[in-house]
N, C-alpha and C positions, 0 to 999 in steps of 0.2 A: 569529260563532261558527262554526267547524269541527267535524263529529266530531273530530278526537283528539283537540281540547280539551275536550269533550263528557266525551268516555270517561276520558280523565285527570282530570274535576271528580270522576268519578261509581267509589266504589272497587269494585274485583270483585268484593268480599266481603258488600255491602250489596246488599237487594231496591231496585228503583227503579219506584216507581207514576208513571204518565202520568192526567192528571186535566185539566178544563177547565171554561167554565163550567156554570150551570145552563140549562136550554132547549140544549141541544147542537146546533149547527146542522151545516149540512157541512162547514164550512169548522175547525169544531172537530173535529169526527168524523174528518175527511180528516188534519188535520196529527196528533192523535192515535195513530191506526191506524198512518198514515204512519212517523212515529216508534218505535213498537210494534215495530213489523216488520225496523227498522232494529236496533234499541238490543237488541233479545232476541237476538240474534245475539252479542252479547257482556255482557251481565250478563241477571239474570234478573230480567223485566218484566212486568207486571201494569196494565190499562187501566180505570180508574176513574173512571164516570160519571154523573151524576143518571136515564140514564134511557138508552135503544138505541132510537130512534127507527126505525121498519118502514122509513120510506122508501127507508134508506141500507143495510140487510143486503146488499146487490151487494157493499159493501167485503170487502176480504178482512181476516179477525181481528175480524167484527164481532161473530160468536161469542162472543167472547173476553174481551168487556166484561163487567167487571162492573157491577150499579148499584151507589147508594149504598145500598140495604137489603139488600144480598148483603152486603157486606163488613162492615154494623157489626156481624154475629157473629163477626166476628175480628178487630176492633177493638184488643179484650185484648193478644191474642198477638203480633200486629203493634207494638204499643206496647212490646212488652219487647225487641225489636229494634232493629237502626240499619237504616234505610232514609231513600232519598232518596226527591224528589217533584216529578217536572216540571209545571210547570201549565201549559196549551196555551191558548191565547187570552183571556184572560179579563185583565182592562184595569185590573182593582181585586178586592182581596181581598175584599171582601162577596158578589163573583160565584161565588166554591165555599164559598158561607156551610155547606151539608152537610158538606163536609169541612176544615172550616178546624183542628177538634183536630188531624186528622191532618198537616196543614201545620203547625200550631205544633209538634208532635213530630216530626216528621221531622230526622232530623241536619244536612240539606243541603237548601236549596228553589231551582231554578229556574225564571226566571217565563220564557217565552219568546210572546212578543205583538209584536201590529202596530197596536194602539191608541193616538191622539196622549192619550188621559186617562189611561196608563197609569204610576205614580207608582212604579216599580222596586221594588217589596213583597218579590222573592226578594235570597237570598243570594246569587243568581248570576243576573245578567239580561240578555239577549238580545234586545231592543227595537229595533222600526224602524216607526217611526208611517209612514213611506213608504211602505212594503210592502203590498202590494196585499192578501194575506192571511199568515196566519201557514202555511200551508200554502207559500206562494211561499220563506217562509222557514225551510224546513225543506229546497228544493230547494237555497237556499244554501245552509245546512249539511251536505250530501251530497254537494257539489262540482257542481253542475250547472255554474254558470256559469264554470268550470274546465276546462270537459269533464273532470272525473275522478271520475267516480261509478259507480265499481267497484258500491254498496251498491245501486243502483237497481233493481227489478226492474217486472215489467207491474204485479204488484199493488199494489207502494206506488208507483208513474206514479198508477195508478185513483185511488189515496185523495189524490195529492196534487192530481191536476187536478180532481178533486170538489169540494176546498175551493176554488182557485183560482176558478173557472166560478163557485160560488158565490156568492164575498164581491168579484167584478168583475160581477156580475149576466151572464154570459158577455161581458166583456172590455167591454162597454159604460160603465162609471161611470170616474169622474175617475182613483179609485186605481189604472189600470191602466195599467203604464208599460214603456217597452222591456224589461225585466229579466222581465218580468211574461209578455211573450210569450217570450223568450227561453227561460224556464224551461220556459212551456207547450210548446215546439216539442219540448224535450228528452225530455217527458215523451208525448207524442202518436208520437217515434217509439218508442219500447216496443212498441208495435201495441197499444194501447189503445186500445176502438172508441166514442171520445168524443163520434161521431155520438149511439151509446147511451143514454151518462152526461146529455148536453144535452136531449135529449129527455125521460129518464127524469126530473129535477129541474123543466124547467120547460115541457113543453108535454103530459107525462103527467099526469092529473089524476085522483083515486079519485072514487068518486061525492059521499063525504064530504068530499073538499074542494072540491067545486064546492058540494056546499052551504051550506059556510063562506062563499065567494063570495059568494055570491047573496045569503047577508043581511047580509054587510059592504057588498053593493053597496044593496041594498033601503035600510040604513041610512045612507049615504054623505051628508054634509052640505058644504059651502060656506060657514064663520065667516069674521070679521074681515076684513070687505072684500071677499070671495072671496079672499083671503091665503090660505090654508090649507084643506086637504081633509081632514076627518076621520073616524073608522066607528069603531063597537064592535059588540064580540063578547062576552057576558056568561055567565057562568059558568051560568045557567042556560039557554039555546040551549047550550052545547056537551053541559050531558046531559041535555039534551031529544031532541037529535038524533044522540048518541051522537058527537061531534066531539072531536078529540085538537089536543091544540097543534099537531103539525108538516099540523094538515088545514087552518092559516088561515099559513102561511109564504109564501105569494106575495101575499098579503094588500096590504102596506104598498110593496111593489115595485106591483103593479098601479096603487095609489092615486098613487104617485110617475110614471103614465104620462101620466097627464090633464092637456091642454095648461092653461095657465094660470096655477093655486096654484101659491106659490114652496115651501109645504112642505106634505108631507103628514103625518097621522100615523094609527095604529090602534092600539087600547085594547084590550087584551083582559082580559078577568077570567077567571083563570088560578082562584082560590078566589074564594069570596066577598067582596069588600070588599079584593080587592087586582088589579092595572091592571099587566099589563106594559107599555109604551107603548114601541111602534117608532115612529121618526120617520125622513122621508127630504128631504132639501132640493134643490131645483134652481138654489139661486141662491147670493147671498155668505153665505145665512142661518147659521151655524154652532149645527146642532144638538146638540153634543156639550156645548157651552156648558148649555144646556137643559138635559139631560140630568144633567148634574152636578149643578145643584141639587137636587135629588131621589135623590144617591145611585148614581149610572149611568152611562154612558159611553159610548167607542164614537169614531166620526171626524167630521169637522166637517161631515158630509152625512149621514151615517148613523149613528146614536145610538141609545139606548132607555136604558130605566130601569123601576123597579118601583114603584108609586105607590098609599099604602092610602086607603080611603075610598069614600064612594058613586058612582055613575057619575057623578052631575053634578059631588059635590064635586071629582072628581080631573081631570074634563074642565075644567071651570074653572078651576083651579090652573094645570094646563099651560097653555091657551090664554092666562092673563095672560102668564107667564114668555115664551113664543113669541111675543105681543107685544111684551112690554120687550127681547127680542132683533131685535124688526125695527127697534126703535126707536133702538134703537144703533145700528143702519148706516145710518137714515136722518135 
């Protein structure tokens, strides 16, 4: 996909919300904003998100988000209109289950992702399970790899090498491909000071998430074999200690460092009796497969899903399934 077929899908006369999934990472925030910043230059755009996560406010238009309890008092009036609705990363429609009315009413839906579990749910889809992130592909949409990217400025570079660094772990994991640097170089010369951005995401750390650390590490176990590395984070430590989701995000990358386990995973309990579970693979194991059963998605290394039940019941569950997946390849 190209902007002007972008702008040709999407009429001049219609609002257009930008939306992604739940738990907003950067790599959703990045091609999000990214997008925002583009597309509000010619129709009038609106950023629609479960939540604005502190880490990432550096982006430019972070402002500018709404959440999802902003918007459902305009719910009403937004429904009496036509508007369209891009949804930015998100692999499967249960992922913006907050706004899924507004996806169902929306006159025109495009899904634009780089998820291989992703099952084309919009009217209009833009799909590249290749793609290192959906942020990489929003560089193609803007002509990057053209060199014709009139629409490009330093501030949408920032949002889009944020997701980029992001969802490559800074250009280290498998999904990271010529195209991938290509895009980054374009975007690094903007004069974007991505020493910054690398630092700011993964070797800046708040006090509160080193203390998510320390008791994902304090709890850190070795199941099945030494096959797998696992940790939880339970709903009760996060407000004991006053801990926010985006204070345990390096979490499951950390767990994926330790030489040995082909996978890792961390559990967290987001509410009571409900497991977001990230999982990272190092080997042929395809965790997206996993993931699926339970509802979830993602790439065949990196996956998650949301899984209800007690800490052991849902720890159990998963570790059979991540079993019966090593058991197929061996």
């Amino acid at each position: 996909m190209k902007l002007k077929e972008l702008l040709n899908y999407l009429p001049e006369d219609e609002h257009v919300y930008i939306t992604g999934h739940v738990h907003p990472d950067g790599d959703c925030l990045g091609a999000a904003l990214g997008l925002y910043q583009v597309l509000n230059k010619y129709r009038k755009t609106t950023v629609v998100l479960e939540e604005r996560p502190e880490s990432y406010k550096y982006l430019s238009g972070f402002s500018a988000i709404n959440n999802y309890e902003e918007i459902k008092t305009k719910l009403d009036e937004i429904y009496k209109t036509k508007y369209s609705l891009i949804v930015m990363d998100s692999g499967d429609i249960s992922r913006i289950d907050p706004v899924k009315e507004m996806f169902n009413q929306a006159t025109r839906t495009i899904n634009i992702d780089h998820h291989e579990s992703n099952n084309n749910y919009g009217d209009y889809n833009y799909v590249d399970a290749k793609a290192s992130s959906t942020c990489e592909m929003i560089g193609v949409l803007i002509g990057l790899l053209e060199n014709d990217f009139t629409e490009l400025t330093k501030e949408i570079a920032e949002c889009l090498y944020t997701g980029i660094v992001y969802d490559t772990g800074v250009f280290r994991h498998s999904n990271t491909r010529k195209q991938t640097h290509k895009i980054a170089a374009y975007l690094v010369d903007e004069d974007i000071d991505f020493t910054w951005i690398i630092n700011k995401m993964y070797h800046a750390r708040s006090v509160t998430s080193v203390k998510a650390m320390k008791y994902a590490l304090d709890n850190l176990k070795l199941v099945n074999e030494d096959k797998i590395v696992i940790t939880v984070i339970t709903n009760e430590v996060l407000e004991k200690d006053g801990l926010i989701k985006s204070d345990t995000e390096s979490v499951v990358s950390f767990l994926n460092e330790i030489e040995g386990p082909i996978v890792s995973a961390f559990f967290l309990e987001t509410v009571k009796g409900q497991f977001k579970v990230s999982f990272r693979a190092n080997s042929f194991m395809n965790v997206c497969r996993v993931a699926k059963k339970f509802g979830g998605g993602g790439h065949i290394k990196a996956s998650g899903c949301t899984v209800t039940g007690t800490r052991e019941e849902v720890i159990d569950m998963v570790l059979k399934e991540l079993d019966l997946e090593y058991k197929r390849n061996n």
